[in-house]
SENUGU-216643 format. One line per 2 residues: number of its first residue (from 1); their letters; for each residue z negated, y negated, x of C-alpha. Coordinates in pm, 1 decimal. Layout:
<sites>
NUM = A = Z Y X ~ ... .
</sites>
This chain:
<sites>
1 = XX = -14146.3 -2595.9 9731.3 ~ -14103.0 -2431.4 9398.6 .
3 = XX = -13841.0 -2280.1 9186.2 ~ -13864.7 -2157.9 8876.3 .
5 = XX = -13640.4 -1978.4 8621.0 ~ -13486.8 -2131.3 8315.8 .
7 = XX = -13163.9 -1997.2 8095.3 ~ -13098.5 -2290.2 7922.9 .
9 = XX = -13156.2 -2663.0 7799.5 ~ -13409.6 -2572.0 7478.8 .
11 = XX = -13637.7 -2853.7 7524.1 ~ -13921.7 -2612.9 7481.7 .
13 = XX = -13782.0 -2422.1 7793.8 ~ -13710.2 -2711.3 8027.5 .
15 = XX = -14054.8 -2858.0 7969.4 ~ -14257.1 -2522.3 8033.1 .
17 = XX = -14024.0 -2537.4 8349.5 ~ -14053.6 -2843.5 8500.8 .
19 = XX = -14423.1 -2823.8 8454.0 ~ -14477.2 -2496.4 8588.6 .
21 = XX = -14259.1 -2586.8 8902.3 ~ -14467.5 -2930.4 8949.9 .
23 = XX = -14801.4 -2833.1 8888.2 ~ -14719.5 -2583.2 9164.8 .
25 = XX = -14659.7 -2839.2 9440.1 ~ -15024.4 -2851.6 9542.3 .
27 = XX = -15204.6 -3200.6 9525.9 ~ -14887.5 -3400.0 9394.1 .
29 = XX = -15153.2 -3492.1 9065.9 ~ -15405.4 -3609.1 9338.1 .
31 = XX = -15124.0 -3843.5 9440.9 ~ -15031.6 -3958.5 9078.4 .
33 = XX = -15231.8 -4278.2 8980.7 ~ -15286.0 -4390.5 8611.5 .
35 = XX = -15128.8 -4717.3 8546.7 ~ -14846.9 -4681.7 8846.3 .
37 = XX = -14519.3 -4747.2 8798.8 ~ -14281.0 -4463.6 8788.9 .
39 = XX = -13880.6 -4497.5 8861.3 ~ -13723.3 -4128.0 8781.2 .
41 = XX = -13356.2 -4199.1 8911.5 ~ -13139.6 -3987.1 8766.7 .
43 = XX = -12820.3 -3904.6 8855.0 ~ -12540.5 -4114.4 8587.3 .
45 = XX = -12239.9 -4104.5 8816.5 ~ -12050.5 -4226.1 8548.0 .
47 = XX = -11999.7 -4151.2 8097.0 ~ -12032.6 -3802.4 8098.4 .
49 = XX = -12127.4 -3570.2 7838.7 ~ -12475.0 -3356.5 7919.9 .
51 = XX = -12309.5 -3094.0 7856.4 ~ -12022.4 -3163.2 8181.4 .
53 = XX = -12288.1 -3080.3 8409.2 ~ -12224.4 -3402.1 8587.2 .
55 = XX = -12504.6 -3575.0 8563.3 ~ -12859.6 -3526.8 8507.7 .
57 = XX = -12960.1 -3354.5 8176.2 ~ -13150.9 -3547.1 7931.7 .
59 = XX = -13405.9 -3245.3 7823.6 ~ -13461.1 -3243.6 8250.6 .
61 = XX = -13514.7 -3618.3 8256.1 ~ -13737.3 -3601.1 7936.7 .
63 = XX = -13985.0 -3323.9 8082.0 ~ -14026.5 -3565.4 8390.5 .
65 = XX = -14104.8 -3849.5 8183.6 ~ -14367.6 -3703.9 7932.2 .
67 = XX = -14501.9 -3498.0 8248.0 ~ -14527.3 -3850.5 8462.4 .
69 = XX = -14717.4 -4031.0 8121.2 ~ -14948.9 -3718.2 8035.7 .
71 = XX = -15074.7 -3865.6 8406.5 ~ -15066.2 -4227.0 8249.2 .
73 = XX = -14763.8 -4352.1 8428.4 ~ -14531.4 -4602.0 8321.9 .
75 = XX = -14172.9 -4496.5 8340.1 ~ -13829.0 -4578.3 8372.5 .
77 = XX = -13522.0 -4434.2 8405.7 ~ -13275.6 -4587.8 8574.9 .
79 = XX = -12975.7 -4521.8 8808.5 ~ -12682.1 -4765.4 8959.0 .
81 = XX = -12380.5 -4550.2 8839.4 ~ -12018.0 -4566.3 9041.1 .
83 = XX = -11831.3 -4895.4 8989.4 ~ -12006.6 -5256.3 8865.7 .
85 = XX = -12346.6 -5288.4 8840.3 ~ -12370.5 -5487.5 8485.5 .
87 = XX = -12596.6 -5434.6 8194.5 ~ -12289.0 -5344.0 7943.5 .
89 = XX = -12220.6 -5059.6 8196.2 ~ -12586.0 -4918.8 8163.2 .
91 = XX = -12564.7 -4929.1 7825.2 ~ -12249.4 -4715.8 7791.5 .
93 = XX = -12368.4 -4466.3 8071.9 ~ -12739.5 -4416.7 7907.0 .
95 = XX = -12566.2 -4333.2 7565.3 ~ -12305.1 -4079.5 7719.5 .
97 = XX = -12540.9 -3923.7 7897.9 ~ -12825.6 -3873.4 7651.9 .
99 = XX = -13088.9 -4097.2 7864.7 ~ -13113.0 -4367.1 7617.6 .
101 = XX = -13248.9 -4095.9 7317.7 ~ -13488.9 -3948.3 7613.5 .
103 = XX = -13662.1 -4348.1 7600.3 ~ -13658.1 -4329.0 7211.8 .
105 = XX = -13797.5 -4023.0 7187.5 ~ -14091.5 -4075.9 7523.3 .
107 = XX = -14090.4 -4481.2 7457.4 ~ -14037.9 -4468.4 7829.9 .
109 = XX = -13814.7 -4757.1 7997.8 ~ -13414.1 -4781.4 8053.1 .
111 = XX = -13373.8 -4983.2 8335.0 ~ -13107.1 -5325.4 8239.3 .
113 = XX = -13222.9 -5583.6 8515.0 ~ -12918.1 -5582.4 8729.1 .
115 = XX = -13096.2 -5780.8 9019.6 ~ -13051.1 -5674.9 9338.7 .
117 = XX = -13303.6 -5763.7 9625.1 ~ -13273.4 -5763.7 9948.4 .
119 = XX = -13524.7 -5523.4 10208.4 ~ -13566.0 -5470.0 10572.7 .
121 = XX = -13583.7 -5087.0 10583.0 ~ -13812.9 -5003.7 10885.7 .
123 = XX = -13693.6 -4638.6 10901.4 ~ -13343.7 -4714.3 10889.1 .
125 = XX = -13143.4 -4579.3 11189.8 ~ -12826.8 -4732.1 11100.2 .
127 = XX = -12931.1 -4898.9 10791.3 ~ -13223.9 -5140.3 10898.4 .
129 = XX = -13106.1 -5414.9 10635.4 ~ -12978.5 -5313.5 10277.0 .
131 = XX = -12954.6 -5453.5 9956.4 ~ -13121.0 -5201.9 9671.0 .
133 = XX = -13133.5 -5202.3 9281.0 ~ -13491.4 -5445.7 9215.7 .
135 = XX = -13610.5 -5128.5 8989.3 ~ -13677.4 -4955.1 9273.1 .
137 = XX = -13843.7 -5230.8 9500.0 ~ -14064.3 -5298.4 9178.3 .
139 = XX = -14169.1 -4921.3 9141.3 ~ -14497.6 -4799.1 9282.0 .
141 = XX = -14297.2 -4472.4 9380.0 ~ -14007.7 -4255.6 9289.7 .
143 = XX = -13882.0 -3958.3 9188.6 ~ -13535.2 -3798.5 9229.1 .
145 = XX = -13428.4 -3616.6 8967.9 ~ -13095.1 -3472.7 9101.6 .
147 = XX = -12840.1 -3227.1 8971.5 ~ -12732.1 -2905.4 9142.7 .
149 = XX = -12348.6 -3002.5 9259.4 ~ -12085.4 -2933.1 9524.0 .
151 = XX = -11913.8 -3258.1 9671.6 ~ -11551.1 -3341.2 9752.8 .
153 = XX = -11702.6 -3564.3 10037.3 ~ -12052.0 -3419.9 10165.5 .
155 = XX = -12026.8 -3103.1 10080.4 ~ -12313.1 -3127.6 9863.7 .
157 = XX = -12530.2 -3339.2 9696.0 ~ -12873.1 -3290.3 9536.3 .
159 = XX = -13232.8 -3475.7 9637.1 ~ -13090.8 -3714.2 9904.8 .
161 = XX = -12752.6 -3754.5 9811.8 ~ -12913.5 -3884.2 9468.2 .
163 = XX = -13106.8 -4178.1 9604.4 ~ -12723.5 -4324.1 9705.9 .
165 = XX = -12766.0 -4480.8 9344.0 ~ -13052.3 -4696.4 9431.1 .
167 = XX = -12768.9 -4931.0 9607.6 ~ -12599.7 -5141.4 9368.7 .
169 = XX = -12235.4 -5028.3 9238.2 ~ -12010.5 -5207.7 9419.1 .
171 = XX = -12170.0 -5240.3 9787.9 ~ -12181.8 -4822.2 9722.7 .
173 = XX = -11835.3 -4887.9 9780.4 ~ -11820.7 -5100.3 10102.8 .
175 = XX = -12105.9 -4887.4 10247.7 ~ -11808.4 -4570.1 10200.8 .
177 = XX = -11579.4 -4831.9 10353.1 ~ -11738.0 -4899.3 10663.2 .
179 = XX = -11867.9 -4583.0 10706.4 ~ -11646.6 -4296.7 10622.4 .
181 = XX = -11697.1 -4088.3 10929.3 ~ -11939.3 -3793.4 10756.6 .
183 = XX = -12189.8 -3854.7 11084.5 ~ -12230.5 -4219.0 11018.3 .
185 = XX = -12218.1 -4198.5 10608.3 ~ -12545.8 -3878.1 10588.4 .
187 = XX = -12716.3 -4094.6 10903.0 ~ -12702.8 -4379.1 10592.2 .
189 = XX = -12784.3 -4155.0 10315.2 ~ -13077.9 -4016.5 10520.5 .
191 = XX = -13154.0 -4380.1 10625.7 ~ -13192.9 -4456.6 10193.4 .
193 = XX = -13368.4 -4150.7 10154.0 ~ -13622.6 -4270.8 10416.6 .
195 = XX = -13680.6 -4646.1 10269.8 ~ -13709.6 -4444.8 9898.5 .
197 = XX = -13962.5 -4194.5 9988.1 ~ -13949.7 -4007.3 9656.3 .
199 = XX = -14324.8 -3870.3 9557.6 ~ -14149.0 -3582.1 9483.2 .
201 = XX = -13804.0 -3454.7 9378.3 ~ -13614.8 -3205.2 9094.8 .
203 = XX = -13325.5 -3049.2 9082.3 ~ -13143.6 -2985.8 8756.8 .
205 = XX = -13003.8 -2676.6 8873.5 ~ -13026.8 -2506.1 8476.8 .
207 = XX = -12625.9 -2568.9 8474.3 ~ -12500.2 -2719.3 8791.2 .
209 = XX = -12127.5 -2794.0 8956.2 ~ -11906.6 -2546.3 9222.3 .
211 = XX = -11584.2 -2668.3 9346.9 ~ -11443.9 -3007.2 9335.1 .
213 = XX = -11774.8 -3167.2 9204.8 ~ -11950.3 -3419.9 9171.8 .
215 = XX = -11739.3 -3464.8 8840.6 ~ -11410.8 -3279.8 8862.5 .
217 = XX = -11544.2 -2915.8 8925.5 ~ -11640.0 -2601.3 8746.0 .
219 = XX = -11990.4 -2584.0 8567.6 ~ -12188.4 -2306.2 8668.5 .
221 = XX = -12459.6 -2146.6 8505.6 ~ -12807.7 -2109.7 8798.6 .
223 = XX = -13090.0 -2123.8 8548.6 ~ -13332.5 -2272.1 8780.8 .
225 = XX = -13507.1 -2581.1 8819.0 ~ -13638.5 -2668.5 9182.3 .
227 = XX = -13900.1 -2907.3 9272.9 ~ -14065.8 -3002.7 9590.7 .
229 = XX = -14233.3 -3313.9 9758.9 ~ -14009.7 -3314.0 10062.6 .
231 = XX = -13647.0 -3359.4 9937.1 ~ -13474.6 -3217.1 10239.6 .
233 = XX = -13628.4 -2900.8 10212.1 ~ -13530.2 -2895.2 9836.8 .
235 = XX = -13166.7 -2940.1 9935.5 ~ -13205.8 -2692.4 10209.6 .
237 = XX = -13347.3 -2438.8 10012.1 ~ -13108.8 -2506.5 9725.3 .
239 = XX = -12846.1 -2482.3 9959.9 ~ -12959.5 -2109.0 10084.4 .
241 = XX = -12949.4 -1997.1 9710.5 ~ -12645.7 -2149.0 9630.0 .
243 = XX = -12460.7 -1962.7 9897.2 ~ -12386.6 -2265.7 10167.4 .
245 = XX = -12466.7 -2306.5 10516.4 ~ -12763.8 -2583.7 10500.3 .
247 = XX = -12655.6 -2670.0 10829.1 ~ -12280.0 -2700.0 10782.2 .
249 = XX = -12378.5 -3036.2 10491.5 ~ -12426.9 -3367.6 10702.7 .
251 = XX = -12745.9 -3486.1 10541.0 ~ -12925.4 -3179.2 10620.9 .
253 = XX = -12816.7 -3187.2 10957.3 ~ -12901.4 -3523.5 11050.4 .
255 = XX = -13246.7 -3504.6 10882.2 ~ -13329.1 -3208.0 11128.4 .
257 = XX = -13127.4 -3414.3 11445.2 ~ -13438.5 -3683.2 11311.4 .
259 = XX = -13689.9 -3435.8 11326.1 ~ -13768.3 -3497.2 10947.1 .
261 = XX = -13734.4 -3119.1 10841.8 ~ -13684.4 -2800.7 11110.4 .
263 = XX = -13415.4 -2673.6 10904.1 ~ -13645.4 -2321.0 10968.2 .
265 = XX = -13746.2 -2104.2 10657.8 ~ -14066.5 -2005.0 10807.0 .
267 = XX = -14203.3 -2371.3 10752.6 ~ -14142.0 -2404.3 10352.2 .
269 = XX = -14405.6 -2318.4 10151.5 ~ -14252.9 -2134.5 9866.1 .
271 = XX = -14520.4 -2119.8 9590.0 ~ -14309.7 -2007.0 9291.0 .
273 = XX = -13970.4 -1794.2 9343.2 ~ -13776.9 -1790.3 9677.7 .
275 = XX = -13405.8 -1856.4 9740.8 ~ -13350.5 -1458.2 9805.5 .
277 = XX = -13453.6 -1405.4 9442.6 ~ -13203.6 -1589.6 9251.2 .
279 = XX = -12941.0 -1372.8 9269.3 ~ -12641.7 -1603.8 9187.4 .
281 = XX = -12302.5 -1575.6 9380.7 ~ -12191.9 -1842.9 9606.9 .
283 = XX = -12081.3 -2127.5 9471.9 ~ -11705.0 -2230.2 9543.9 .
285 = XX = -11719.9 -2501.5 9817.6 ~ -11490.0 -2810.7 9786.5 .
287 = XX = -11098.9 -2806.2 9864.3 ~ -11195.8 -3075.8 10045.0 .
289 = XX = -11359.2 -2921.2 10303.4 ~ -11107.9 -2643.9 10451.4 .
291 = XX = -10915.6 -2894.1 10709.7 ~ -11308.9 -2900.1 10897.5 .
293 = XX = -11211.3 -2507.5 10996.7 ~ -10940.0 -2602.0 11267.8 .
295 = XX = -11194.4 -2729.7 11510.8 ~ -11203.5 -2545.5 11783.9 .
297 = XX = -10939.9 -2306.3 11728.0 ~ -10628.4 -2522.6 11849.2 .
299 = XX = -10540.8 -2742.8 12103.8 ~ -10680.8 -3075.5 12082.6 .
301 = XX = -10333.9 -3265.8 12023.1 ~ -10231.4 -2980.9 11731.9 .
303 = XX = -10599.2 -3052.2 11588.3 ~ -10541.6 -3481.7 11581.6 .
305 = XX = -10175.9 -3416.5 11429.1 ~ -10352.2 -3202.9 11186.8 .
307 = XX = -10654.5 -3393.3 11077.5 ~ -10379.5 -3719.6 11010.5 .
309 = XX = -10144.0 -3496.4 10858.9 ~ -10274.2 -3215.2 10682.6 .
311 = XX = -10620.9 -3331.7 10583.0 ~ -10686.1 -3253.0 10146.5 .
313 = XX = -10564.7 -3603.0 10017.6 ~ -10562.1 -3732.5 9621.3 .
315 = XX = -10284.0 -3649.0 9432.9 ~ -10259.6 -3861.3 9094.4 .
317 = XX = -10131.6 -3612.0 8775.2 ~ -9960.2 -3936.3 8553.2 .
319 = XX = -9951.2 -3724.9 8255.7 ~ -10341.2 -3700.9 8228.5 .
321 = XX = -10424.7 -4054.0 8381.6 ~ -10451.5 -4355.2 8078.6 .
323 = XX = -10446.9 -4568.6 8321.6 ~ -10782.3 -4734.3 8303.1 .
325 = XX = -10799.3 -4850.0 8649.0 ~ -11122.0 -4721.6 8763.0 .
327 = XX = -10974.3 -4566.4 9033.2 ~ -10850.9 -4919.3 9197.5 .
329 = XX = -11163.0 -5043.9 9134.6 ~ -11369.6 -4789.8 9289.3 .
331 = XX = -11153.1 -4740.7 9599.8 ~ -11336.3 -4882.6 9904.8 .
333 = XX = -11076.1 -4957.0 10134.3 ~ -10877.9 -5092.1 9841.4 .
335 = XX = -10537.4 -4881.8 9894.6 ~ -10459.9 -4815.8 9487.6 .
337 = XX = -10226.7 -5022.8 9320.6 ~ -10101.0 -5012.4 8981.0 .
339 = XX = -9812.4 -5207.6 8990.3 ~ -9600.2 -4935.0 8817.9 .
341 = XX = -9837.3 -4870.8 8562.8 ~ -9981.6 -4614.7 8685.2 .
343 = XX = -10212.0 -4555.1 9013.4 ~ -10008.4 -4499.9 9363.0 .
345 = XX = -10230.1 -4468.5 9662.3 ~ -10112.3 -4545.3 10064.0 .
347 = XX = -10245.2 -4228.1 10160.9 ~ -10202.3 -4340.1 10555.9 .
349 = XX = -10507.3 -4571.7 10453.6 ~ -10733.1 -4372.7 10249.0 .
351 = XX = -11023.6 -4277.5 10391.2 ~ -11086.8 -3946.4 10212.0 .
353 = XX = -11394.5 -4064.2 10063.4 ~ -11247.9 -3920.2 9719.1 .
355 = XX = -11434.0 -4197.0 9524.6 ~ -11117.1 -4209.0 9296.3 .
357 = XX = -11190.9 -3841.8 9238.8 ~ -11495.2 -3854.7 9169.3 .
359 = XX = -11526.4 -4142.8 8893.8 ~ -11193.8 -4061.5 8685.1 .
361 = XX = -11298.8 -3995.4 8339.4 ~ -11024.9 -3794.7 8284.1 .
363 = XX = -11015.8 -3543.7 8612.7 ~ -10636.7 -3664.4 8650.8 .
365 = XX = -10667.9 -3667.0 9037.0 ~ -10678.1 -3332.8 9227.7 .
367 = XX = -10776.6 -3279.4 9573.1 ~ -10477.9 -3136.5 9744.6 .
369 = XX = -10420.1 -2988.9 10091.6 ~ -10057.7 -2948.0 10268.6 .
371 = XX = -9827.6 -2602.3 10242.6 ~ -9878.3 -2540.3 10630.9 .
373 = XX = -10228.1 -2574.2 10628.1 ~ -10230.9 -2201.8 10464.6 .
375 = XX = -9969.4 -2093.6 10655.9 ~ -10122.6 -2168.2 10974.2 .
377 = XX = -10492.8 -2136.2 10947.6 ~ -10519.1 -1864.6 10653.4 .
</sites>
């Protein structure tokens, strides 16, 4: 495990970084054959500037590639963003995000085959069959390059939250339907993580996300980049230094109820900087998240009225929306119409998966939580 300093996104900078921080994960070149074939999967939830801090920056993605050809790999970059999983999409997403100057600059791949194939995933707990972009079935191994971000759903998402995008766009949407209990939805995140078995992982954590993220929350400035070989003790130990209970975020949890990482300090490696030497202050957790702090601490009928009543719901602001109906795409259990013009949601059917959130290009839905919710519990 290694993390490494770095103020800002000078190319110069990034590159010395991700080097130093992958050249310190001991025998990863051993494991790096000439010729293979590399996917980096970024993270290009959806047409974002770099500079939003919502997806994966290009100068980050760049020092993976060049570092993944000085080794004489062939690379691509490739992701399957939120909502349909068409070539015209990519191409729109790579040129917002900067990823489609990284390939003319490193000659390195953009991924456009929209196949999808089919695998039997013999790691899977819950996920034993899944369908998975083709790019990654045709890669010899690969990498998750992640970005350091709060989320509205999961808490968090960095290494393993990442490889979500290797299922195309719009089964990413039934999976959330069918399985919007958080136990069930990190048991199939781990289960992707497990059939991906990324070489090694990054984290963009130079700039990353606090609050309401993955898209609609506050940039904050870590100035680190984090790498290790075993993504869940990246995420835990980006999770120490960002200020957040690695236990309290689902995916963590059920990849130590698996056995696949202790969840103990003592058995990471740390061969650059530790967690305790970033000094950072916590990052602000999602609004999301505050209706999980009744448990326990009522009666069990006050705590069901609760959960279906004052549980952080989407609340549409019709002055910022344009009305582009990505939201009523994106929604899983399909409960946004736009009859009116403008998106109204049957809140007694959403699933508070905050999908909506998450993929408005405009951040014109806020999570909201009910009046008594402070009264009572703050």
């Amino acid at each position: 495990m290694s993390i490494v300093k770095c103020s800002d996104y000078k190319y110069d900078q990034v590159d010395k970084a991700v080097a130093q921080s992958l050249d310190a994960l001991k025998g990863l070149k051993d494991k790096i054959k000439p010729g293979s074939n590399a996917l980096v999967k970024v993270n290009l939830l959806k047409k974002n500037s770099p500079d939003d801090a919502v997806t994966t920056h290009p100068a980050v993605a760049e020092a993976i590639v060049r570092y993944l050809q000085k080794l004489g790999c062939n690379v691509t970059l490739g992701d399957s963003p939120g909502g349909p999983y068409t070539e015209w999409m990519l191409r729109g997403i790579y040129k917002a995000t900067g990823m489609a100057e990284v390939a003319q600059r490193t000659n390195c791949s953009l991924n456009y085959d929209v196949s999808v194939t089919e695998i039997h995933n013999e790691c899977g707990r819950m996920l034993k069959n899944m369908q998975v972009i083709k790019v990654a079935e045709d890669a010899d191994f690969i990498v998750s390059a992640a970005k350091l971000k709060t989320h509205a759903m999961m808490t968090y998402t960095g290494a393993v939250k990442n490889l979500f995008g290797l299922i195309p766009g719009i089964i990413k949407a039934d999976y959330h339907f069918k399985m919007n209990d958080l136990g069930n939805f990190a048991a199939h995140l781990v289960d992707i993580c497990e059939y991906a078995k990324p070489l090694f992982s990054v984290i963009d954590g130079i700039d990353g996300m606090e609050g309401d993220g993955p898209s609609a929350g506050d940039k904050r400035h870590a100035g680190v980049i984090m790498a290790s070989e075993n993504p869940y003790a990246l995420d835990f130990s980006a999770l120490r230094m960002i200020g957040i209970s690695p236990e309290t975020v689902p995916t963590v949890a059920e990849a130590k109820n698996r056995g696949l990482f202790s969840c103990d300090d003592n058995d990471i490696e740390y061969t650059c900087l530790k967690p305790s030497e970033i000094d950072i202050k916590p990052f602000k957790k999602p609004k999301s998240l505050d209706i999980n702090f009744v448990g326990g601490r009522i009666p069990g009928f006050v705590e069901k009225w609760a959960l279906n009543n004052l549980r952080p719901k989407p609340v549409f602001d019709p002055d910022i929306c344009i009305a582009c109906g990505i939201c009523k795409e994106s929604c899983p259990p399909k409960v946004i119409n736009m009859d009116s013009g403008k998106p109204v949601a049957d809140l007694d059917k959403c699933i508070r998966c905050f999908c909506c959130h998450e993929l408005c290009p405009k951040k014109a839905i806020n999570i909201k939580k009910h009046w008594i919710y402070d009264r009572l519990f703050r």
